[in-house]
TORVO-464209 format. One line per 2 residues: number of its first residue (from 0); their letters; for each residue x, y, z of C-alpha. Coordinates in steps of 0.5 Angstrom, whole numbers, plus 500, padded with zeros to 3 digits. Example, Ala and Ser with C-alpha at 12.3 -4.5 7.8 and 13.67 -1.06 7.14 Angstrom:
# TORVO-464209
0) AS) 525 491 516; 527 498 514
This chain:
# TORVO-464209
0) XX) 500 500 500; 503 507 499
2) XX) 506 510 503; 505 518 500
4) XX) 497 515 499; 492 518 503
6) XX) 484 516 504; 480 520 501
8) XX) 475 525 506; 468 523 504
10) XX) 466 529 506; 471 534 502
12) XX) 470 538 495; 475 535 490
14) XX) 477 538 483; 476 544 481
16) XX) 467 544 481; 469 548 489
18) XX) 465 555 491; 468 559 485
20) XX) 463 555 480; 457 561 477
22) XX) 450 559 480; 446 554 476
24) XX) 444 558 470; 442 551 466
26) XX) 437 548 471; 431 552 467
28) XX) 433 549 460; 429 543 457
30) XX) 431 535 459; 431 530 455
32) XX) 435 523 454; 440 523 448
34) XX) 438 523 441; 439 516 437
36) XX) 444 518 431; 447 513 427
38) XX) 452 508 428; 457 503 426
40) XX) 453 496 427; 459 490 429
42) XX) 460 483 428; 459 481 436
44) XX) 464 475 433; 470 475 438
46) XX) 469 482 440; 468 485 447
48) XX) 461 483 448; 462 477 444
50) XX) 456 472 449; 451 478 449
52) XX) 448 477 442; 448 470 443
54) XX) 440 468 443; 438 474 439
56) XX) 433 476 442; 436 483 444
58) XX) 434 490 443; 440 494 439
60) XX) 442 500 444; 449 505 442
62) XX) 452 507 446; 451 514 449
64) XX) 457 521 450; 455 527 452
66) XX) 461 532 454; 462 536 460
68) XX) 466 543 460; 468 545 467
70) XX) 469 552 468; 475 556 470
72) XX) 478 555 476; 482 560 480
74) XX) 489 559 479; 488 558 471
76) XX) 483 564 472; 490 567 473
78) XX) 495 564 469; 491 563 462
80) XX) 487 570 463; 491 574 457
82) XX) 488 566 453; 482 564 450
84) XX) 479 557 451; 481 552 447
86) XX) 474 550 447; 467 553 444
88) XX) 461 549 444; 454 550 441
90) XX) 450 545 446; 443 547 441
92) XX) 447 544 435; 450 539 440
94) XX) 457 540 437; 463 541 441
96) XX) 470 546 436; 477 544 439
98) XX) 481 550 437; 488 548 434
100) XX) 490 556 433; 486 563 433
102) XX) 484 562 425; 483 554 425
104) XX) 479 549 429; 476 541 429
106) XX) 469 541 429; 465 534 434
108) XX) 458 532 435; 456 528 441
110) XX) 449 526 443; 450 532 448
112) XX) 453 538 450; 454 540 456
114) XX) 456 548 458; 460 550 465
116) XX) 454 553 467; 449 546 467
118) XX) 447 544 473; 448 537 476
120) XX) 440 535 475; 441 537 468
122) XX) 446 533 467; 443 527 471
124) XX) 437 528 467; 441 528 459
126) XX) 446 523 461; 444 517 468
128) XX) 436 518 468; 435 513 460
130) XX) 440 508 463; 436 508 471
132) XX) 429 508 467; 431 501 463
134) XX) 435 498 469; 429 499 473
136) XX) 425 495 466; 430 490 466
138) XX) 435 492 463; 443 492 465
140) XX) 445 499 465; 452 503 466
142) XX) 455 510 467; 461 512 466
144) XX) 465 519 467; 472 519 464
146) XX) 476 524 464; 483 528 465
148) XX) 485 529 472; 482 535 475
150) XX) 477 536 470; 470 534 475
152) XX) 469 527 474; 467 524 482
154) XX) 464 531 482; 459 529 476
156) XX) 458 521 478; 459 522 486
158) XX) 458 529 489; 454 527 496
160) XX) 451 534 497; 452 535 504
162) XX) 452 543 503; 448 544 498
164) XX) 443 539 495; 442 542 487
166) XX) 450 538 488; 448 532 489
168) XX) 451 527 484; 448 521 479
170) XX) 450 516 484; 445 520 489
172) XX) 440 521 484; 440 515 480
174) XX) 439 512 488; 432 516 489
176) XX) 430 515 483; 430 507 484
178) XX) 428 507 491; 422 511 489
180) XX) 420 507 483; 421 499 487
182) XX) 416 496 492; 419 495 498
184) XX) 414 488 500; 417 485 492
186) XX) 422 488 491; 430 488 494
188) XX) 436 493 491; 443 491 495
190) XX) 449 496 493; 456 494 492
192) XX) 462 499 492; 469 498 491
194) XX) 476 501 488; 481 498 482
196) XX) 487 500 485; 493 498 482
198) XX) 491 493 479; 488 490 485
200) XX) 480 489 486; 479 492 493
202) XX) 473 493 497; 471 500 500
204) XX) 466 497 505; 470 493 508
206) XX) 478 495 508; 480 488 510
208) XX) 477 485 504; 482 487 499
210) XX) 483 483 493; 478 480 491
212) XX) 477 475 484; 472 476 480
214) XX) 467 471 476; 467 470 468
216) XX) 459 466 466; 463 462 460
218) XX) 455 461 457; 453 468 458
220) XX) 459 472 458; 457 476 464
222) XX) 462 478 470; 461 478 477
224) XX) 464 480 484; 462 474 489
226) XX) 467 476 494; 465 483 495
228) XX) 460 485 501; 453 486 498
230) XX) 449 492 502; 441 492 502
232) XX) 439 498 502; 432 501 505
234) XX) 432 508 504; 437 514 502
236) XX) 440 515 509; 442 508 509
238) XX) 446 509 501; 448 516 504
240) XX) 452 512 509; 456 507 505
242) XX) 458 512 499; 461 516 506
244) XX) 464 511 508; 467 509 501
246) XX) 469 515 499; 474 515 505
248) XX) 477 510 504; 478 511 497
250) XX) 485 512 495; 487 520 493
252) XX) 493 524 493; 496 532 492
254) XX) 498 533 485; 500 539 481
256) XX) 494 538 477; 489 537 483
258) XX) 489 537 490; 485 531 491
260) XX) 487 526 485; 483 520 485
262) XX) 488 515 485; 484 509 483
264) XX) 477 507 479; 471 507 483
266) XX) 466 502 482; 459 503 484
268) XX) 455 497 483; 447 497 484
270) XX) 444 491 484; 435 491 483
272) XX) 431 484 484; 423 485 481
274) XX) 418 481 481; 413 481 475
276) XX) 407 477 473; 407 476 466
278) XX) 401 472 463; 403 466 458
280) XX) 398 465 453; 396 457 451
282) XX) 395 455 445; 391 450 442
284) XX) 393 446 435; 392 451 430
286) XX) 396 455 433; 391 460 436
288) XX) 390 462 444; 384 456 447
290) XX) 381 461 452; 380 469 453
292) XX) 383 468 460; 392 467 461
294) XX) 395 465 467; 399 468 471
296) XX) 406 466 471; 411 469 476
298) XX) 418 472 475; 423 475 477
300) XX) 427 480 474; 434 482 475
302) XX) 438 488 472; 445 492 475
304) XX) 446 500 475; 455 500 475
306) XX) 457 507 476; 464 507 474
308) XX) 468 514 477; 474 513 472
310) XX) 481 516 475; 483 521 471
312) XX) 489 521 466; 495 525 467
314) XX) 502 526 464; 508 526 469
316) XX) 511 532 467; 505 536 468
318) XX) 503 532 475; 510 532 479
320) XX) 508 525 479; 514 520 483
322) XX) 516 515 487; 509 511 489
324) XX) 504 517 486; 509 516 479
326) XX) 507 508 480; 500 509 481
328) XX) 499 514 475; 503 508 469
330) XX) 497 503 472; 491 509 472
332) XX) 495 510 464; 495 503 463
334) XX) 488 500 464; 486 506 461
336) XX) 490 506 454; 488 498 455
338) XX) 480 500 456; 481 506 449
340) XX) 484 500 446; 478 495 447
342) XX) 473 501 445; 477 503 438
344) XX) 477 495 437; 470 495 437
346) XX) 469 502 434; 473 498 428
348) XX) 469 492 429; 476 489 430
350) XX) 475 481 430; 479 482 436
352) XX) 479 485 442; 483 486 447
354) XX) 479 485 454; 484 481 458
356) XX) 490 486 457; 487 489 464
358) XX) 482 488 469; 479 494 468
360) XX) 477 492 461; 474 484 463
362) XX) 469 488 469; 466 493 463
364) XX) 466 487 459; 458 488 458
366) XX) 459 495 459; 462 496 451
368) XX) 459 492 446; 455 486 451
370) XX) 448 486 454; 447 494 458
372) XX) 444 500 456; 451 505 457
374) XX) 452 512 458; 458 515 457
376) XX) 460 522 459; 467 525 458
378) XX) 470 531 462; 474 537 459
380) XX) 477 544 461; 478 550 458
382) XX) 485 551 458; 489 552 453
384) XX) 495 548 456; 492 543 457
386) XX) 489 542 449; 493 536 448
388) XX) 490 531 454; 483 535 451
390) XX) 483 533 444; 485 525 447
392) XX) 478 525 451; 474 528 446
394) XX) 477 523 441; 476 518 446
396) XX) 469 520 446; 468 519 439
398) XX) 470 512 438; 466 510 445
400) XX) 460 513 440; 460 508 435
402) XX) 460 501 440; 453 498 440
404) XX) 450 494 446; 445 489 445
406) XX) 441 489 450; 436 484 454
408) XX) 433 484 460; 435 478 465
410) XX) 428 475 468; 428 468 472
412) XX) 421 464 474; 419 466 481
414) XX) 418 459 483; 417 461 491
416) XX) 413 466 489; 408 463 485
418) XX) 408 456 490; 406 462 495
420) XX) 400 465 491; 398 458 489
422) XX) 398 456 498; 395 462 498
424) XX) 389 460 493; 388 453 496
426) XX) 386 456 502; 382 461 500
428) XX) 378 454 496; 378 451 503
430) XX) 375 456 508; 370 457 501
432) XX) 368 449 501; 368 449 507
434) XX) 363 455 507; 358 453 501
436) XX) 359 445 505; 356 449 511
438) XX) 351 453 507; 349 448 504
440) XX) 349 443 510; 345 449 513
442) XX) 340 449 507; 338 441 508
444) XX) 337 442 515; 332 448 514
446) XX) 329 444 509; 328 438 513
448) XX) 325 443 519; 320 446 515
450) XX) 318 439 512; 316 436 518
452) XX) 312 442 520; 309 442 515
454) XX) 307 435 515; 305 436 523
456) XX) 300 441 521; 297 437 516
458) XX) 297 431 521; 294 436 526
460) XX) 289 439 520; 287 432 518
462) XX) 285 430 526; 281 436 527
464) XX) 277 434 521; 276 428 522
466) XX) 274 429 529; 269 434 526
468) XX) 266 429 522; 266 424 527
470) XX) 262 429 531; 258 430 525
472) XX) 256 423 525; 255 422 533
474) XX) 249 428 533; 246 425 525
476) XX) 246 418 529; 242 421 536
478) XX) 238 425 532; 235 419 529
480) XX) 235 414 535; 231 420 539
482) XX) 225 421 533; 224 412 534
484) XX) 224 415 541; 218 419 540
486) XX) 214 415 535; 214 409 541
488) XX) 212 414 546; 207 416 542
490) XX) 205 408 541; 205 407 549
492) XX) 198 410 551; 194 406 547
494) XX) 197 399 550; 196 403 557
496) XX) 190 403 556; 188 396 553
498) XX) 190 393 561; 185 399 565
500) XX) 179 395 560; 182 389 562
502) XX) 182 391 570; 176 394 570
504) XX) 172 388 568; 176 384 573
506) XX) 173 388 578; 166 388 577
508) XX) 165 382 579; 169 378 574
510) XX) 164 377 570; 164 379 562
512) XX) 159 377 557; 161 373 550
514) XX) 160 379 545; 164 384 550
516) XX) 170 378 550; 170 378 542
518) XX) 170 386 542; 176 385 547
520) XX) 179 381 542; 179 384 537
522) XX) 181 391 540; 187 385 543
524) XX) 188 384 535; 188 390 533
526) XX) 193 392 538; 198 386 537
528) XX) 197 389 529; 198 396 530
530) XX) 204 393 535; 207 388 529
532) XX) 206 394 525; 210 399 529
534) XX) 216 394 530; 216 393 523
536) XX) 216 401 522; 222 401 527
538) XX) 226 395 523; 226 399 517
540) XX) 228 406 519; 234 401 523
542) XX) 235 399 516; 235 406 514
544) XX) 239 409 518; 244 402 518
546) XX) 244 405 509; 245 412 511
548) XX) 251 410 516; 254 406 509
550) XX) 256 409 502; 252 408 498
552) XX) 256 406 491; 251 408 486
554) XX) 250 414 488; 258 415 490
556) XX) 259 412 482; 254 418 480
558) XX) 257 424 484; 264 421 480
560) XX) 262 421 473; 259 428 475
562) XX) 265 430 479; 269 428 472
564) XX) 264 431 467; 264 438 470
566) XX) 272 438 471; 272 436 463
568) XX) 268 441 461; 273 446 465
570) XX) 278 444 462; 275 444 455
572) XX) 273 451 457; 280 453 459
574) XX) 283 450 453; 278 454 448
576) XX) 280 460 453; 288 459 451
578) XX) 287 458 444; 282 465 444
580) XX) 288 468 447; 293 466 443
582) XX) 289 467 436; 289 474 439
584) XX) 296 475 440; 297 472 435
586) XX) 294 478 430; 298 483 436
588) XX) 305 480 434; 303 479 426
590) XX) 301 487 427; 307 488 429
592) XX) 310 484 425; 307 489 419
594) XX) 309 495 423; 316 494 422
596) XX) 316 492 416; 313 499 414
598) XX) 319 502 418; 323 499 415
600) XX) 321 501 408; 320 508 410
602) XX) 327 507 413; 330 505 405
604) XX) 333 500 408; 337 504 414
606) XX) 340 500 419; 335 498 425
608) XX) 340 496 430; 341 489 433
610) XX) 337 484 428; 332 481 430
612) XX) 331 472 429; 324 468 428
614) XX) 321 474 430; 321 481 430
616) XX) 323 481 437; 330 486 438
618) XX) 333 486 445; 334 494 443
620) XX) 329 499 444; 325 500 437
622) XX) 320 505 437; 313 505 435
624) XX) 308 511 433; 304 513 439
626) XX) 298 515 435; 295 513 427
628) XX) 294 519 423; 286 519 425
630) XX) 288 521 432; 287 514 435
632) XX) 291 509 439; 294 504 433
634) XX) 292 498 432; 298 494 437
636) XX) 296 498 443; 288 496 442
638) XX) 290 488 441; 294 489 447
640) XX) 289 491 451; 283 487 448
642) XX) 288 481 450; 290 483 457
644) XX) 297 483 459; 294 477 465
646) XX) 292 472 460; 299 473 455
648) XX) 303 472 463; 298 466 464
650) XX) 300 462 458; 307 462 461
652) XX) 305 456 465; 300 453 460
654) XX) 301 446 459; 301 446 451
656) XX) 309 447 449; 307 451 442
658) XX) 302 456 447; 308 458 452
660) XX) 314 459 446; 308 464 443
662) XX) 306 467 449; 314 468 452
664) XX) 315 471 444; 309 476 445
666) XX) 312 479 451; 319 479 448
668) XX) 315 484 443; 311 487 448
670) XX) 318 488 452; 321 492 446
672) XX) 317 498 446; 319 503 453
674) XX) 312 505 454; 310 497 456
676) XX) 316 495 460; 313 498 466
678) XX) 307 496 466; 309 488 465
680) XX) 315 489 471; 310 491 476
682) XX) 305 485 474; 310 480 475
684) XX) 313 479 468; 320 480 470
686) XX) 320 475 475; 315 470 470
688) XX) 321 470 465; 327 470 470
690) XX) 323 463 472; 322 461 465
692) XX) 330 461 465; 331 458 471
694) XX) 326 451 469; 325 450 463
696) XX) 331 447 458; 328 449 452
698) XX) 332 453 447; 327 457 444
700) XX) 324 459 450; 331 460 454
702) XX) 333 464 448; 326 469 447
704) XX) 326 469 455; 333 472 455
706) XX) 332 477 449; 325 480 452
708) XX) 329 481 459; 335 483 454
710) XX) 330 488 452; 328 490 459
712) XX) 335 492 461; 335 498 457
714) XX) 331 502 462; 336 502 469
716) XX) 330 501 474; 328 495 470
718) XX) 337 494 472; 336 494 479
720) XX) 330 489 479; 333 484 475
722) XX) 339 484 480; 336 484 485
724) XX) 332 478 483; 339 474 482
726) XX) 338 475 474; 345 476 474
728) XX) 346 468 476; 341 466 472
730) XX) 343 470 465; 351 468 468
732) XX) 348 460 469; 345 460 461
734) XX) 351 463 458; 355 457 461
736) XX) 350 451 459; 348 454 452
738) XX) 351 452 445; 346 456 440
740) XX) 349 463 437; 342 467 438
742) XX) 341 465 445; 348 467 447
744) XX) 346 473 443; 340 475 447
746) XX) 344 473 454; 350 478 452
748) XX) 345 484 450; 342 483 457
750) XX) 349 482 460; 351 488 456
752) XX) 345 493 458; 347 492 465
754) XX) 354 492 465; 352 501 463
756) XX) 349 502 470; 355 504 473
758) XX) 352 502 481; 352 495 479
760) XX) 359 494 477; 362 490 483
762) XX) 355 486 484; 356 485 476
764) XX) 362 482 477; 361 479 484
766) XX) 356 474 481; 360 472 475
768) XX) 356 476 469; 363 480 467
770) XX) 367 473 467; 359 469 464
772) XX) 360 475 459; 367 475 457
774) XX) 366 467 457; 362 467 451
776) XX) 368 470 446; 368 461 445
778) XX) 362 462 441; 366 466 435
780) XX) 360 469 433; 361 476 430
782) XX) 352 478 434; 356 474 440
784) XX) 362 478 440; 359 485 438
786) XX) 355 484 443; 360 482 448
788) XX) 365 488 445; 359 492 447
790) XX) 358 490 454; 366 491 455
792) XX) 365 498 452; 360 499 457
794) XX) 363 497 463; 370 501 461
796) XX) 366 508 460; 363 506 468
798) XX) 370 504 471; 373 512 466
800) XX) 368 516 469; 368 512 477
802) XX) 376 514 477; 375 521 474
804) XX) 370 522 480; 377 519 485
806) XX) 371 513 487; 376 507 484
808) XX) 383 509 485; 384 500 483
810) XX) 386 497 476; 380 496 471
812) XX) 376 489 473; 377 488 466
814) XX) 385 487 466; 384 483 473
816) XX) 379 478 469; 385 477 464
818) XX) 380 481 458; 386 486 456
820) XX) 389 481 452; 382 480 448
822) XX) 381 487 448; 388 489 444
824) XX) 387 482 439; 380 485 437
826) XX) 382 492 436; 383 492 429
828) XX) 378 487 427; 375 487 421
830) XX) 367 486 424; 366 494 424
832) XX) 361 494 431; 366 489 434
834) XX) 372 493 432; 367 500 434
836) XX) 366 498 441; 373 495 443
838) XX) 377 501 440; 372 505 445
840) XX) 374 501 451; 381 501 450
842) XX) 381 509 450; 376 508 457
844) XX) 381 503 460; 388 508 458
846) XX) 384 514 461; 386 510 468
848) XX) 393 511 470; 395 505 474
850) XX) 392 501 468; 397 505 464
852) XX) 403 500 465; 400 494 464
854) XX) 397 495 457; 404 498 455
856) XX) 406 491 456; 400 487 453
858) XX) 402 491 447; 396 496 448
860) XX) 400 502 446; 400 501 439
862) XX) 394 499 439; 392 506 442
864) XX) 397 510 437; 393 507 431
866) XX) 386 509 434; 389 516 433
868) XX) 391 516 427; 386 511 423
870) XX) 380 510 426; 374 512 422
872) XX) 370 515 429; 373 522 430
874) XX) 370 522 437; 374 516 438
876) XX) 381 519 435; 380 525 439
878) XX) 378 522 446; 385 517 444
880) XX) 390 522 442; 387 526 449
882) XX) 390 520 453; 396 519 449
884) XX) 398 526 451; 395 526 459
886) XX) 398 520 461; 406 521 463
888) XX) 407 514 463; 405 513 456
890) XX) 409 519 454; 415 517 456
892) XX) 414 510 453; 413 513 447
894) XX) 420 518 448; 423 511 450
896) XX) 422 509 443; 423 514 440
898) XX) 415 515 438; 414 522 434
900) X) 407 523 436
């Protein structure tokens, strides 16, 4: 180590950047990245990137130079003042003129000029912030100062700004810039500093630690430092520490050219973890995707920011250099005469170059010809004296300017993050079965607990009358035993006095004559007679009641066949009442049949919206004159009210197939006219047809049901009925089970109404008619698809105006249904009303900034320039030429590729 060596003070000014440079007149001039000029494209065959074009997969990126110009300082302030600068730039022309004597001058370019009095966050902006922006994209990026000893190089790249923070340095600004872009939950950004002095790769965060080897990936090329001590870093505070303690212990010494020379080439490397979703579109044997929805497949991108403060290059009769310092500046000279070698070779397209002549050159290998975007700025200053070593760096620059890079994003699966997401997910599906099992169980038990009570009340109902039968039949049974009673009462006088007579007689003496006798037996005749008689009177009235106690058959058969007739007879009259009604409604829906057509022919054949099928029902509103010409209501109205909204809902259960499809098609037209719908909701239309969707599984009925609830949907109080009677799940349920193209039609124009109220979005989506809607893009259909198109169009315009009104600050529930992909590969389809619709809700879903990111990488920004240009709606064109210009993120997409719009 050298003795005449001395740790540098983080905390010290260096170089000539001090107190006497003029106030920062560049601050208020315009930003922008380097500007693409051309260059010399090389063979990557033996050069100094050799592996990094290997997969062909990369983005072609130059290298970038910009030129610094520092200002006077005081002791050449003195010494030059009867001389001029050597050096005039013209930054608006991006040219730079080197004077070789009063009259003669060489004239440069570069991507930037940057005069004395630029500011340090200009100079991030125009040089550093490009190459932050793509590493926090992925990308490996480099920033290199490179420079004559003295002229501002670790001012530029390393200024801490303790004193003043418009001084702060690219690698204090590249640091704020990264930390306030990654997520501290997903993300991780870890700092490595080191210093190769002599030859020897050494760690500034820890001493100890100081020669450290270096790996070289054979496949792949890239060179890494396993030994070094990596840093997480959480915030600026923690950054600032480590570039403090760094740059004390960072070898500097006093020379004739600076105070402060660095005497070793700094390496600040940043190293940045993302997590990314990325989806994976499965395709099937044709080639095209199975199904709208991708999955999500996890990972992880890693990129690396080098910040390289280069030791400045020095002639020895103009530095004093000797003993260890003279040392110390051939290796400084060595490696930079082995790294300009290295970047003529490739500015040549040499077939050789020579990166292993310095350790210098094998750690920028990617830097120069490989794999990482790479900005390059070179220090000069105005004195003349110093014309020569001027001249060597701007001719260094030059030939950095031609060297193109390959650029490529590095990304790994993330298999922990996505075991975690799955773990997560399984739970989810647990706990939800576990809950639906309860529900479910829960369910059964009410259902069992309300069968048996109903079967204890008809138990208990059933006892009641039959007790009261009982009773009934007891009083009946009383009530003819005490008539029997009375008769016999009423026979008994009569006998009582038969005996007196006798007792009489026997007591006069017991003496009776022959004609007396005879006269008593007759009446004892008589008796035994009118006594046999009643008996006989009591038997049959027994045998009566014994009869009326039994059914009587013949009677019971009669009452039967009676009891049949009359129930034929109702039923004849009910059917002749359901043919009556559907002949009437048939002349309603011939009627209106003809109306149409009449509209049609006075139209001259204009569009009439969405065609209707076998009948002329439309899911969409379609007017109707409300009066003829002679003042009264049309014939349509009269019918209707002839037929009666009642019977044409009570065919709805008919038992006759053909009389409930003709009554559902009825009511679907009836529904097509606004002045109706109210009426039919409040006699329970509504509910009729969403039971019709649940039970029956006829396709015409389901498909004419959907479509007059299609038509119902139209109106937003009619929205929240159907909601709240779970219309939702039914048109979901249909939607998955059915096959035919019409009813999917019908079921989408009912879904696609709904999906315009914008207080129904979440239940919209909760209940799975936003996922049922995007799920029957399998149909293929052009009515289907524009239907569903419409209904994304409608729900993107609901979720624009809701984030407009600060509501929903969330992504689109679009993009978290995995619809954008569908979106973006139907924009320019060749159907004019599915491209109309798509287009329009592209422009919805663009409007929401925190969308902006995801549609850029499914590629909807293409998308988006081409609707401003070339769409055939001017509304549309305007609305996406508004949402190019007011989205930052679009606008810096499309900076970064150059995009003039």
């Amino acid at each position: 180590m050298a003795s005449n060596g001395a740790y540098r003070n983080g905390g010290s000014q260096r170089g000539s950047f001090k107190a006497d440079r003029p106030p920062h007149a560049g601050s208020n001039l315009r930003t922008s990245s380097f500007k693409a000029r051309p260059s010399i494209r090389r063979s990557t065959s033996g050069s100094f990137g050799s592996n990094a074009n290997k997969d062909g997969d990369g983005v072609p990126g130059r290298v970038r130079v910009a030129v610094r110009l520092r200002p006077r300082n005081g002791e050449e302030q003195v010494a030059d003042a009867d001389f001029a600068d050597c050096v005039e730039l013209q930054p608006e022309l991006k040219r730079l003129k080197l004077r070789k004597n009063n009259w003669d001058s060489d004239t440069y370019e570069f991507d930037e000029v940057l005069t004395e009095s630029a500011s340090q966050k200009r100079v991030y902006e125009v040089v550093a912030k490009p190459v932050v922006e793509s590493v926090l994209d992925g990308y490996n990026g480099t920033v290199m100062a490179y420079g004559q000893t003295g002229t501002g190089k670790t001012f530029t790249l390393g200024r801490l700004g303790d004193e003043d923070t418009a001084n702060r340095g690219i690698m204090v600004r590249a640091m704020e810039d990264i930390l306030s872009d990654v997520s501290p939950e997903t993300d991780s950004v870890s700092v490595s500093y080191l210093q190769l002095y002599m030859e020897t790769l050494q760690d500034l965060l820890d001493p100890a630690n100081d020669n450290i080897p270096f790996v070289e990936d054979p496949k792949t090329g890239d060179v890494s430092v396993p030994g070094a001590t990596v840093v997480e870093i959480r915030n600026q505070s923690s950054f600032l520490e480590l570039l403090r303690l760094g740059e004390a212990h960072r070898f500097a010494a006093n020379t004739k050219l600076n105070t402060e020379s660095s005497r070793s080439h700094a390496i600040l490397m940043v190293h940045v973890k993302r997590s990314v979703v990325r989806e994976d579109v499965l395709s099937g044997e044709e080639g095209e995707p199975l199904e709208l929805g991708r999955p999500f497949r996890p990972v992880i991108r890693k990129s690396k920011l080098v910040v390289v403060d280069l030791a400045g290059s020095e002639r020895i009769h103009k530095s004093g250099s000797e003993g260890h310092l003279l040392d110390e500046a051939k290796s400084i000279n060595l490696s930079l005469s082995a790294l300009g070698k290295c970047i003529n070779a490739l500015a040549e397209n040499s077939a050789h170059v020579p990166i292993r002549d310095s350790k210098l050159t094998r750690l920028l290998r990617d830097s120069f010809g490989g794999s990482a975007r790479t900005s390059l700025i070179v220090t000069i200053g105005p004195s003349p004296r110093h014309r020569g070593e001027t001249s060597s760096t701007i001719l260094f620059g030059q030939r950095a300017m031609k060297v193109e890079n390959m650029l490529k994003i590095k990304e790994e699966f993330d298999y922990k993050s996505l075991s975690r997401k799955l773990e997560v997910q399984v739970d989810k599906l647990i706990a939800e079965n576990e809950r639906q099992q309860k529900a479910f169980e829960d369910e059964i038990e009410k259902i069992h607990l309300e069968a048996q009570n109903r079967i204890s009340e008809a138990e208990r109902n059933f006892g009641d009358a039959l007790e009261k039968e009982s009773k009934k039949c007891q009083l009946d049974y009383m009530e003819t035993v005490k008539k029997l009673e009375e008769k016999l009462v009423l026979n008994q006088p009569k006998i009582h006095n038969d005996d007196s007579i006798c007792s009489k007689s026997s007591g006069q003496g017991g003496f009776i004559s022959a004609a007396e006798e005879v006269e008593v037996k007759k009446m004892l005749e008589n008796e035994v007679n009118l006594r046999k008689a009643a008996e006989e009177e009591v038997n049959r009235l027994r045998h009566q009641l014994e009869l009326y106690r039994e059914p009587n058959v013949g009677e019971e058969s009669d009452i039967v066949k009676l009891t049949k007739v009359l129930e034929d007879e109702a039923r004849q009259k009910k059917k002749l009442e359901e043919e009556v009604i559907i002949l009437q409604s048939q002349l309603l829906q011939l009627t209106l049949e003809a109306e149409q057509m009449r509209k049609c022919l006075d139209r001259s054949g204009a569009d009439n919206g969405f065609p209707a099928y076998d009948t002329p029902m439309s899911p969409f509103r379609h007017s109707q004159p409300k009066e003829t010409r002679s003042g009264h209501k049309p014939q349509v109205a009269t019918l209707f009210e002839q037929v009666g909204l009642q019977k044409i809902l009570s065919l709805l259960d008919s038992e006759d197939a053909n009389a409930r499809i003709h009554a559902v098609k009825v009511l679907a037209n009836l529904a097509a006219e606004e002045s109706n719908q109210k009426r039919i909701v409040e006699a329970g239309g509504l509910i009729s047809l969403l039971m019709l969707l649940r039970s029956y599984e006829d396709e015409t009925v389901r498909r004419v049901a959907a479509g007059a609830i299609a038509n119902l949907a139209m109106n937003e109080a009619n929205q929240e009925r159907i909601m709240a009677e779970g219309g939702i799940s039914l048109l979901s349920l249909t939607a998955n089970a059915a096959e035919d193209p019409q009813t999917l039609r019908m079921v989408a124009g009912a879904i696609a109404n709904l999906c315009g109220n914008e207080k129904l979005q979440s239940k919209l989506r909760s209940e799975g008619g936003l996922k049922a809607l995007l799920g029957m893009v399998r149909c293929g259909h052009p009515d289907v698809l524009s239907q569903v198109a419409r209904g994304v169009a409608n729900f993107a315009k609901c979720e624009s105006r809701a984030a407009s009104h600060e509501t929903n600050n969330g992504r689109s529930l679009l993009i978290e249904d995995g619809a954008l992909p569908w979106i973006i590969q139907n924009a320019n389809n060749e159907v004019a009303p599915i491209r109309r619709h798509i287009e329009l809700a592209l422009c919805h879903i663009a409007q929401h900034e925190i969308n902006a990111k995801e549609m850029i990488r499914g590629g909807a920004l293409w998308e988006l320039i081409r609707i401003s240009r070339d769409c055939s709606r001017e509304d549309i064109r305007n609305l996406a030429r508004r949402t190019l210009t007011s989205s930052p993120v679009f606008r810096s997409e499309m900076r970064r590729l150059r995009i003039e719009f």
